[in-house]
N, C-alpha and C positions, 0 to 999 in steps of 0.2 A: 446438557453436555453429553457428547458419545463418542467416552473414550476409546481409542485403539481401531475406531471405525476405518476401512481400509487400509492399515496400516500393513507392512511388507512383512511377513514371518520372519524374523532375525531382527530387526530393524535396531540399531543398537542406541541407546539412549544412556547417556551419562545428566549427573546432576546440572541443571540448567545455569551457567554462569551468565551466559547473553542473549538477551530477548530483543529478536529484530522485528519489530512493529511496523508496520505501513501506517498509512494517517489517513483517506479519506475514506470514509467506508468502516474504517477499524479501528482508530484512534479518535479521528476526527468526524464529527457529520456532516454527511452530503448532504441531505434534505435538496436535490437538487440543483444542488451548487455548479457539480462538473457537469451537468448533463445544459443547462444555462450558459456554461462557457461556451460549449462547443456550439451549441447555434450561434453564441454571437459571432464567435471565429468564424464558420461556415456563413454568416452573413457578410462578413468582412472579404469573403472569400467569391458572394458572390450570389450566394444561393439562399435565397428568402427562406425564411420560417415557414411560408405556405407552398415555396415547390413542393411536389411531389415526392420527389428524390429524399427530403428529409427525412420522414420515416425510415426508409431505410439504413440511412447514414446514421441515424439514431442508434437504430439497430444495432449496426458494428458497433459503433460507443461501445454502447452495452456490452454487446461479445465481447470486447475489450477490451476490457474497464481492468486496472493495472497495470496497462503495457504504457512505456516512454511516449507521453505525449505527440512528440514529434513522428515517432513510429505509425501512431494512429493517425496523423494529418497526412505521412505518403501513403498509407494506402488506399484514401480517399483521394487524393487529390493529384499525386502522380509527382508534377514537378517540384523539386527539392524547392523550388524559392517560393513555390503557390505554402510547398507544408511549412515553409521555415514562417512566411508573411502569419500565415494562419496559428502556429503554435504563438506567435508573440500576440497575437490577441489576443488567444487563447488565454494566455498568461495575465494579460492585461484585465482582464475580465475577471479573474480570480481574484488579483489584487487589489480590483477595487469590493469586490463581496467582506474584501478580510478588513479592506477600508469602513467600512459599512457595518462594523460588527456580524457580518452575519455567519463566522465561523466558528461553534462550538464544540466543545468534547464531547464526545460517547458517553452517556451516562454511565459511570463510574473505572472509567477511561484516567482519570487525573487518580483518583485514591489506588489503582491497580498499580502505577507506574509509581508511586512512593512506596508500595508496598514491594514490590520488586525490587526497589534501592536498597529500601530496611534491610532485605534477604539478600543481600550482596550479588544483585544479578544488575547487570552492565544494560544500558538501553538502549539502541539505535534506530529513530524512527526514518522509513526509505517514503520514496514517493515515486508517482510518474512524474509529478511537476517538474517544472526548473529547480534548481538551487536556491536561486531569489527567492519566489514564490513560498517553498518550502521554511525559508528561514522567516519569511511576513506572517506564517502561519505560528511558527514557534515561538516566536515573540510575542503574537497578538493573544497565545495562550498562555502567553507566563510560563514555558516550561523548558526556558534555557536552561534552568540551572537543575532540571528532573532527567536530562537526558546528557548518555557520554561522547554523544554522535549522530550527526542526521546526513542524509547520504542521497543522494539526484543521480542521475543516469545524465551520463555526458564524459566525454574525452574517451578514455579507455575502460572505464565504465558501463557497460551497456546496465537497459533497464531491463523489468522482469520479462517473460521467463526463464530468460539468462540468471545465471547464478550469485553473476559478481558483486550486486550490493549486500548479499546476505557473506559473500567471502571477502569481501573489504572490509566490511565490520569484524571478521575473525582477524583480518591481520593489523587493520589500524589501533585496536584493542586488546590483540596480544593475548589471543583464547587459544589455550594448547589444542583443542579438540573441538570438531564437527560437532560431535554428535553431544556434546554440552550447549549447544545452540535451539532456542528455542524461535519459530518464527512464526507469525500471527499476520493473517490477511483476510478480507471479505471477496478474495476475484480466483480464478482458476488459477490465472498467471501467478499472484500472490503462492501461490500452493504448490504448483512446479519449480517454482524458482526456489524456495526452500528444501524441496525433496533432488533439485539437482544439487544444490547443494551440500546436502549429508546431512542437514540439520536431524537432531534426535527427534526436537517435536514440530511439526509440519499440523497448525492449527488454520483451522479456518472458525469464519467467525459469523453469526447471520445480520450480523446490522448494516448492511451495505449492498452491493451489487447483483449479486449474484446469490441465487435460491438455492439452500439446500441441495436440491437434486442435481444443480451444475456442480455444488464444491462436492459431492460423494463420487462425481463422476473423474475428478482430478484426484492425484495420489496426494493421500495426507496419513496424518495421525489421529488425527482428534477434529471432534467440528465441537466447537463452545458456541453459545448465544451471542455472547458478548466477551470482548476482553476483557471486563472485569471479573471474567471466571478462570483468567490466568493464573495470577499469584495461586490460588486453592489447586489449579495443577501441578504448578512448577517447582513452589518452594514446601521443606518439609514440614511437616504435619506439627 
């Protein structure tokens, strides 16, 4: 853990009541999961696993990795119904990986997030997926009943590095204060979207996308190994 790493002089932090969590990368593992979607969609879309082009399209993923699904298929692909075709396979492909058992938690990801309840802190796990998607994933993890809110990017919602699912989780949950919000991601977008949003603690996490040296170079709080070294942040000693 390296607490206070880039963190803004002043930066104001109250005790943590709401922990907004992303899922693949930080809660949940990718082991490849999302990077397998997106070629199947980009095959769906047209463009074989062995163009050339993939590589780089890969690339973006990666750069990416956080933003609203659909955001990443326009700017590959241009036309609003090429990305809309492409996000629903996208989607499709996830759902059958969750069909398939092949999505687990972060090791010590499930005991973090009971241990956050114990200590009376609220949980809202956001995604890039769809809603659907997101909710095939929470069920398949057993942790409807560990969480107060799970939150997709859609309608007047946008997804990260927009602010607004870490500020819908403050109003759907009824948290007087910003800077009582704790938000926990593995992508740069993860890490902006909590610092536009006032959160106190703006964590990034290294089990997922993005290397050390990309999440020091976005503003944060804190870089942890793992979410399971939340609670020992957040709640009192």
């Amino acid at each position: 853990m390296s607490p206070d790493a880039g963190a803004e002089p002043g930066r104001r932090r109250e005790p943590t009541r709401l922990a907004v969590l992303d899922m693949a990368g930080t809660t949940v593992r990718d082991d490849g999961l999302v990077e397998r979607a997106f070629v199947r969609a980009m095959e769906a879309s047209g463009v074989s696993a062995d163009d050339p082009a993939m590589a780089d399209h890969l690339a973006f993923v990666h750069s990416s990795m956080g933003l609203s699904k659909i955001e990443v298929f326009r700017a590959l692909l241009g036309e609003e119904a090429a990305a809309s075709a492409a996000t629903r396979a996208f989607e499709r492909a996830v759902a059958e990986s969750v069909d398939h058992g092949e999505v687990m938690p972060i090791d010590g990801a499930e005991a973090a997030l009971r241990r956050l309840r114990n200590g009376g802190v609220r949980i809202c796990l956001t995604t890039g997926f769809s809603a659907d998607t997101q909710s095939l994933i929470v069920d398949a993890l057993g942790w409807s009943d560990l969480v107060d809110l799970a939150l997709a990017p859609g309608g007047a919602v946008r997804g990260r590095p927009h602010p607004d699912m870490v500020l819908q989780a403050v109003l759907a949950l009824q948290i007087d204060d910003v800077a009582s919000v704790a938000t926990v991601g593995d992508t740069t977008s993860d890490l902006l979207s909590g610092w536009r949003a006032g959160a106190g603690v703006v964590a990034g996490v290294l089990t997922g996308a993005h290397r050390r040296h990309e999440l020091e170079a976005a503003p944060h709080t804190h870089l942890l190994d793992s979410v399971a070294d939340l609670p020992e942040l957040v709640l009192p000693g």
